[in-house]
Backbone as CSV, one residue per row, in Angstrom:
resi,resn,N_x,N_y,N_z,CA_x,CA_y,CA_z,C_x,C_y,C_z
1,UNK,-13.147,41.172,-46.525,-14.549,41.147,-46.146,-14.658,40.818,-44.657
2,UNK,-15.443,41.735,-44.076,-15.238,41.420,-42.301,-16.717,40.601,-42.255
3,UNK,-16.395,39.372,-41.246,-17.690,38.343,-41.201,-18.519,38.831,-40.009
4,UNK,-19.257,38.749,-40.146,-20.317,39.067,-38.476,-20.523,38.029,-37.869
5,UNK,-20.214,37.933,-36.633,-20.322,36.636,-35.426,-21.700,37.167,-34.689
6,UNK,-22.668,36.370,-34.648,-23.404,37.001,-33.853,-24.382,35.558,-33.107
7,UNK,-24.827,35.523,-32.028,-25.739,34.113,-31.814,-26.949,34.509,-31.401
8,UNK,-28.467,33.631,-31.385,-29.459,33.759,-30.807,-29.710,32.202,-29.934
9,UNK,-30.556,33.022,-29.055,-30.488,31.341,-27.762,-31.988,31.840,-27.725
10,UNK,-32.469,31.102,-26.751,-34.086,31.292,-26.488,-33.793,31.804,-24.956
11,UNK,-34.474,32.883,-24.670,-34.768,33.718,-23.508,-35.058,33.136,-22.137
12,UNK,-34.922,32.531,-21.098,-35.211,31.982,-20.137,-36.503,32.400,-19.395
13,UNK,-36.513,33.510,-19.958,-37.824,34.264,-19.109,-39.315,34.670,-20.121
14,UNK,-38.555,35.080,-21.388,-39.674,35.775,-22.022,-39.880,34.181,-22.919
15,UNK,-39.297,33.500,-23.333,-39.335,32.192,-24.345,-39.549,32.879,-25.722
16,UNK,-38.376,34.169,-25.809,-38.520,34.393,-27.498,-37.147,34.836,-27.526
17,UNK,-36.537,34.618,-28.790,-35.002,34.441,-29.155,-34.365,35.424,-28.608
18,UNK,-33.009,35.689,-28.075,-32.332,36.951,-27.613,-31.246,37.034,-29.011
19,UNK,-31.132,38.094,-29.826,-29.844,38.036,-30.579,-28.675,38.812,-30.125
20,UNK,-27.595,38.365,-30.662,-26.477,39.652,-30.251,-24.924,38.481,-30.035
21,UNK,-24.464,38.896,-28.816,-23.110,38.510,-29.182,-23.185,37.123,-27.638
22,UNK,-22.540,35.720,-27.506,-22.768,34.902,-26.611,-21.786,35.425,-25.857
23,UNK,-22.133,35.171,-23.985,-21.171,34.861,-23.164,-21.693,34.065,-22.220
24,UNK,-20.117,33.815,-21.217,-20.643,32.476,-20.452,-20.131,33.502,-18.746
25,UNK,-20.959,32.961,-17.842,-20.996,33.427,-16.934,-19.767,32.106,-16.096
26,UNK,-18.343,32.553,-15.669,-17.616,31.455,-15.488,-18.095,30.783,-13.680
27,UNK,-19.096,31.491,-13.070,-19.149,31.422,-11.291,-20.398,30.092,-11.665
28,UNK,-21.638,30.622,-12.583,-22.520,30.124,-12.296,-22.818,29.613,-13.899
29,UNK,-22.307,29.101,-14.394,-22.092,28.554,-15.809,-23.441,28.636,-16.612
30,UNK,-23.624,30.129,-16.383,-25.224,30.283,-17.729,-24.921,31.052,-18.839
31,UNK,-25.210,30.834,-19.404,-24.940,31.250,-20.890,-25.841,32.967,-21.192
32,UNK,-25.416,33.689,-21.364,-26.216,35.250,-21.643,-25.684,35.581,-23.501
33,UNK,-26.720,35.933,-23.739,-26.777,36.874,-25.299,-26.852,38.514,-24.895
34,UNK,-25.556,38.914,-25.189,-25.367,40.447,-24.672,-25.456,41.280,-26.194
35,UNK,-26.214,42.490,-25.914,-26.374,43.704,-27.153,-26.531,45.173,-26.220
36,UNK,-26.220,45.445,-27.238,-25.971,46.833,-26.741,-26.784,47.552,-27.756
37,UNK,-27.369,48.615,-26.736,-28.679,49.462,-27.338,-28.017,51.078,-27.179
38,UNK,-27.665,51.575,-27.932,-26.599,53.496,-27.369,-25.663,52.664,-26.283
39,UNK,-25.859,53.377,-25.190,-24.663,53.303,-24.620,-24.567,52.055,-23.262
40,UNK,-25.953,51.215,-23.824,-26.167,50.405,-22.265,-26.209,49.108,-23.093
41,UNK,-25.342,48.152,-22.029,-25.550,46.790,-22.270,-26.344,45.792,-21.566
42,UNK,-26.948,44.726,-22.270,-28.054,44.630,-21.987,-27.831,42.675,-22.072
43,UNK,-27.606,42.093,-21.274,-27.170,40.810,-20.923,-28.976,39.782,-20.566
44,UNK,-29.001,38.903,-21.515,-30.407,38.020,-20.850,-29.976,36.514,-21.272
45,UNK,-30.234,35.851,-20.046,-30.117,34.833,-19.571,-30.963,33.677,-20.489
46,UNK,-30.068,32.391,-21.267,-30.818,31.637,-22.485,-30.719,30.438,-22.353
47,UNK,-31.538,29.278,-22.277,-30.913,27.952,-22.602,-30.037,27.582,-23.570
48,UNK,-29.190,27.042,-22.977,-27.874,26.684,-24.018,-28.347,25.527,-25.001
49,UNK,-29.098,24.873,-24.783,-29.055,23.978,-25.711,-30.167,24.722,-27.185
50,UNK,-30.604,26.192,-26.947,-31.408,26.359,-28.194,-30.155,27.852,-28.765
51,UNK,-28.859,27.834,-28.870,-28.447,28.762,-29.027,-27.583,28.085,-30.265
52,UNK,-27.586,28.862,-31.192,-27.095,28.962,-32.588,-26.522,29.726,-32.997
53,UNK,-25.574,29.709,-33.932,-24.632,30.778,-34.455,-25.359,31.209,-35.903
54,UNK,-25.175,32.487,-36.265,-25.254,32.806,-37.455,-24.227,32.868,-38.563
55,UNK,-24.791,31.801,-39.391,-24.504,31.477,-41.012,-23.348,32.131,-41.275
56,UNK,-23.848,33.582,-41.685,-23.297,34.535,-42.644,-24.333,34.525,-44.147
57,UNK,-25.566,33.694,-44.070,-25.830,33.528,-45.394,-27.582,34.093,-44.784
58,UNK,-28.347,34.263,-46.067,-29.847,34.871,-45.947,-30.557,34.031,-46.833
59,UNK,-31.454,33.600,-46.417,-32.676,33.316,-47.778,-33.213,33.690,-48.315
60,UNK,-33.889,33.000,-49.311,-34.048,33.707,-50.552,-35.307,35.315,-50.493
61,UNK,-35.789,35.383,-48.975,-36.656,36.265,-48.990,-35.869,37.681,-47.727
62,UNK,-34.537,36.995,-47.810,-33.197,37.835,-47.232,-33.456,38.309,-45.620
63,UNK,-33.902,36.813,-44.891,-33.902,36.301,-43.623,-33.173,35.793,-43.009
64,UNK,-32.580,36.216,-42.428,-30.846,35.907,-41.823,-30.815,34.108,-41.659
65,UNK,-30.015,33.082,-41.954,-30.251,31.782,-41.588,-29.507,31.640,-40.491
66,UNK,-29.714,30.715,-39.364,-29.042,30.511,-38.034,-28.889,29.299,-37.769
67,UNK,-27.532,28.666,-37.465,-27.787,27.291,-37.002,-28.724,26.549,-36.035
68,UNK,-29.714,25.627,-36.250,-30.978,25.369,-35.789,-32.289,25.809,-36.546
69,UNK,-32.012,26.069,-37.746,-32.809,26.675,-38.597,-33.644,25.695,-39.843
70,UNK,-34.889,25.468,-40.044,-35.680,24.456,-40.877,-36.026,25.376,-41.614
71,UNK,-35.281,24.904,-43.354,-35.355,25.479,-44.585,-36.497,24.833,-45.423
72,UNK,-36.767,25.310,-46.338,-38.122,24.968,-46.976,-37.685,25.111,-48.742
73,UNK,-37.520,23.906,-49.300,-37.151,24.212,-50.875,-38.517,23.371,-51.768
74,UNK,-39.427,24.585,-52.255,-39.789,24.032,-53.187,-39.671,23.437,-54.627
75,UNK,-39.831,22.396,-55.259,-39.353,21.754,-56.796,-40.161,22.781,-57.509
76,UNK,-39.895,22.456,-59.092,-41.072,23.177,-59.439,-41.797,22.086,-60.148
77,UNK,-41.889,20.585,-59.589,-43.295,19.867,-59.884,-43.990,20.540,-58.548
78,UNK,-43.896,21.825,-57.579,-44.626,21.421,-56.636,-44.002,20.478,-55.128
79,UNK,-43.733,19.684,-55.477,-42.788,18.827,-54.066,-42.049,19.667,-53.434
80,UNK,-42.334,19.556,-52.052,-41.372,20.155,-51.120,-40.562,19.264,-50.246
81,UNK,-39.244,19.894,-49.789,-38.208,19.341,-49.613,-37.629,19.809,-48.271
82,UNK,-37.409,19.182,-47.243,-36.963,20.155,-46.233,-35.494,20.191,-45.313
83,UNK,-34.807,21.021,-44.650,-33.324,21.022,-44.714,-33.035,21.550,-43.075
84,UNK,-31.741,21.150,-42.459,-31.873,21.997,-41.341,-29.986,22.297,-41.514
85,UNK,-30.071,22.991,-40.785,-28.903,23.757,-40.694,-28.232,22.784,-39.109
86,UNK,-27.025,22.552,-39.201,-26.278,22.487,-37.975,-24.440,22.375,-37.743
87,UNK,-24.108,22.614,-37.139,-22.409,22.726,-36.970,-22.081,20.911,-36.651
88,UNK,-21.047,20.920,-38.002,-20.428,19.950,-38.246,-18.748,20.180,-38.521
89,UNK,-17.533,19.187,-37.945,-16.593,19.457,-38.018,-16.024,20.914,-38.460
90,UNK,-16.458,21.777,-37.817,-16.223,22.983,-38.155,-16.722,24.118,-38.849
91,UNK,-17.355,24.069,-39.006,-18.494,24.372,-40.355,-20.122,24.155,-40.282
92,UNK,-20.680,24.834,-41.420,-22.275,24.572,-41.042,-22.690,23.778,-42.139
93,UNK,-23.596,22.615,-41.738,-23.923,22.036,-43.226,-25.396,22.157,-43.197
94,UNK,-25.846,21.164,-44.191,-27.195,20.964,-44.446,-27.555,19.452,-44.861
95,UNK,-28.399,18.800,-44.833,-28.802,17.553,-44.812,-28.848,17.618,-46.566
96,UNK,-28.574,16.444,-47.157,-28.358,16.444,-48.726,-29.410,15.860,-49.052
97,UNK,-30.001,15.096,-48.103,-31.230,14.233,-48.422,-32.343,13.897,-47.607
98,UNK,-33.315,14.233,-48.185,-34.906,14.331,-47.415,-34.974,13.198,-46.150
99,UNK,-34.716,12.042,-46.537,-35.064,11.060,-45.227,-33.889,11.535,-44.088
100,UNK,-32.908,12.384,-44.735,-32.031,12.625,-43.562,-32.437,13.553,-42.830
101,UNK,-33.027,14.409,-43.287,-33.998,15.307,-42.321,-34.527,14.979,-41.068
102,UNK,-35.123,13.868,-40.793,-35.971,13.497,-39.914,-34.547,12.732,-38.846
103,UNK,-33.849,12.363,-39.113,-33.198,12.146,-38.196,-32.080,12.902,-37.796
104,UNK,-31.361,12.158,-36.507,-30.420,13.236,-35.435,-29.526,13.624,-36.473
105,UNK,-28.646,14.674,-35.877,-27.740,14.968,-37.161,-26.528,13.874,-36.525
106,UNK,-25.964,13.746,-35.191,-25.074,12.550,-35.390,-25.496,11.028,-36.170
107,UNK,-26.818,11.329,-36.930,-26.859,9.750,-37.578,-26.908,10.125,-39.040
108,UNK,-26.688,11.667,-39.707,-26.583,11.713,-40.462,-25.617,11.782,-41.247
109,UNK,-25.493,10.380,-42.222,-23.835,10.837,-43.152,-23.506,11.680,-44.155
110,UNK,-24.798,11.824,-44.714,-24.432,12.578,-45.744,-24.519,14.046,-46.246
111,UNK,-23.959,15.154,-46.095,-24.054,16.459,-45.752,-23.214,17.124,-46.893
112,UNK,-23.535,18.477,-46.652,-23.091,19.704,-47.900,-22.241,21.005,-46.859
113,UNK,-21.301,21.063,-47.002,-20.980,22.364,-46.474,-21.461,23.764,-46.399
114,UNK,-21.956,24.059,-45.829,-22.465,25.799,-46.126,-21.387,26.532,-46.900
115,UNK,-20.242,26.234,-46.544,-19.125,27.564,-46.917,-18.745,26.713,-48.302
116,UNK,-19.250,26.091,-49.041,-19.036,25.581,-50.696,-19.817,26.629,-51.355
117,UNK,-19.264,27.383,-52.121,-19.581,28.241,-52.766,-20.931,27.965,-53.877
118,UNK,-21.252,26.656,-54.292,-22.334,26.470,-54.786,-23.698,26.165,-53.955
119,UNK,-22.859,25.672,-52.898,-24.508,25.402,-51.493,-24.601,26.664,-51.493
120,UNK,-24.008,27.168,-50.755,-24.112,28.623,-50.132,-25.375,29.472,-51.249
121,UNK,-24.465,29.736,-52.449,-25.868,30.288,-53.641,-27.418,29.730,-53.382
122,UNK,-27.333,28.180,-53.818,-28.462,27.776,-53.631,-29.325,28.051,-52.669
123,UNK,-28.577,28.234,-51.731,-29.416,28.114,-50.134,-29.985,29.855,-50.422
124,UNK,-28.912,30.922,-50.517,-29.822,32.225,-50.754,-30.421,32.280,-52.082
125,UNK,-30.720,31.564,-52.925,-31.859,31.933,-54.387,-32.606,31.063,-54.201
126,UNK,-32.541,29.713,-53.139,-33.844,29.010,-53.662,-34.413,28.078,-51.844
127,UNK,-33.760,28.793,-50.757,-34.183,28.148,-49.933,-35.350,29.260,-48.406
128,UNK,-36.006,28.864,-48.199,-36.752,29.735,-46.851,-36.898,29.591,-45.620
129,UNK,-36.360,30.196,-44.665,-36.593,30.033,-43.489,-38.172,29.730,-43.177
130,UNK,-38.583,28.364,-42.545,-40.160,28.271,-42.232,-40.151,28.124,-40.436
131,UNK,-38.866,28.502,-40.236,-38.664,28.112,-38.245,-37.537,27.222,-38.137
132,UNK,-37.465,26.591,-36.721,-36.486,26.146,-35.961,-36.507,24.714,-35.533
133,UNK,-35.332,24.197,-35.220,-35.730,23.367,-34.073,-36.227,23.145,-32.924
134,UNK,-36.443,24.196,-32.498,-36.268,24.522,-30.837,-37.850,24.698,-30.719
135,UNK,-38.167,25.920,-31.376,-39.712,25.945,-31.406,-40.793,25.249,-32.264
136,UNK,-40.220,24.744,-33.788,-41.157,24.126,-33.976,-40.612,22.368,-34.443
137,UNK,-40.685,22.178,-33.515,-40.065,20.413,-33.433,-40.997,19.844,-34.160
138,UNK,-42.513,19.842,-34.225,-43.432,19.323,-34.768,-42.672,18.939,-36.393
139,UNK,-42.097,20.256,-36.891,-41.704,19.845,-38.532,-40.745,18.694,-38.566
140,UNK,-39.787,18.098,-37.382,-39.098,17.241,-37.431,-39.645,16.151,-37.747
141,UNK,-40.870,15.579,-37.633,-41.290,14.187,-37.173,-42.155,14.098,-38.786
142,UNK,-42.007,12.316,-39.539,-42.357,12.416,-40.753,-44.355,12.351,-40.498
């Protein structure tokens, strides 16, 4: 099975996501999201600190998930539950528990691997992309 590497950063100019493949400019150390459209490549300039890798995994409404990404799981009393995606020792996890949400992920201990074959399911049958960190920070705060 061949995996797809692909990242999105936020645009320096337009302030809306660039997707495609990362590089680093080694003279003037900026970070570009390069794609190619036919036969022309097409390089735009992103803040590094809003650039994320993609998963490999989709939600449940088959919306690509990206590291930096705020998931949305409803119970079925109704209660909602909320999750973020980020790179941990190698790997992507997810917060296991609601109050861990709200805080940094270096203060969070307790986490789920993305690449565990039972997260991974869950996350595409029962979880939704509702946005980001980057743009909507507001969902961070209780």
């Amino acid at each position: 099975m061949e995996r797809e590497i692909r990242f999105r950063g936020i645009n320096e100019f337009t302030g809306d996501f660039s997707f495609g493949f990362l590089t680093t400019d080694v003279y003037n150390h900026k970070r570009y999201i390069e794609t190619v459209k036919g036969t022309t490549l097409y390089s735009e300039s992103v803040k590094p600190k809003t650039i994320g890798q993609f998963t490999g995994l989709k939600d449940k409404k088959g919306v690509d998930i990206y590291e930096g990404d705020i998931l949305k799981y409803t119970l079925n009393n109704g209660e909602i539950r909320f999750y973020k995606i980020w790179a941990e020792k190698g790997g992507f996890v997810i917060n296991q528990f609601q109050d861990d949400f709200y805080k940094e992920e270096k203060d969070i201990q307790f986490w789920s691997g993305l690449s565990d074959m039972q997260t991974a399911s869950w996350v595409d049958l029962s979880l939704e992309v509702i946005g980001n960190i980057h743009q909507n920070p507001e969902l961070l705060k209780q």
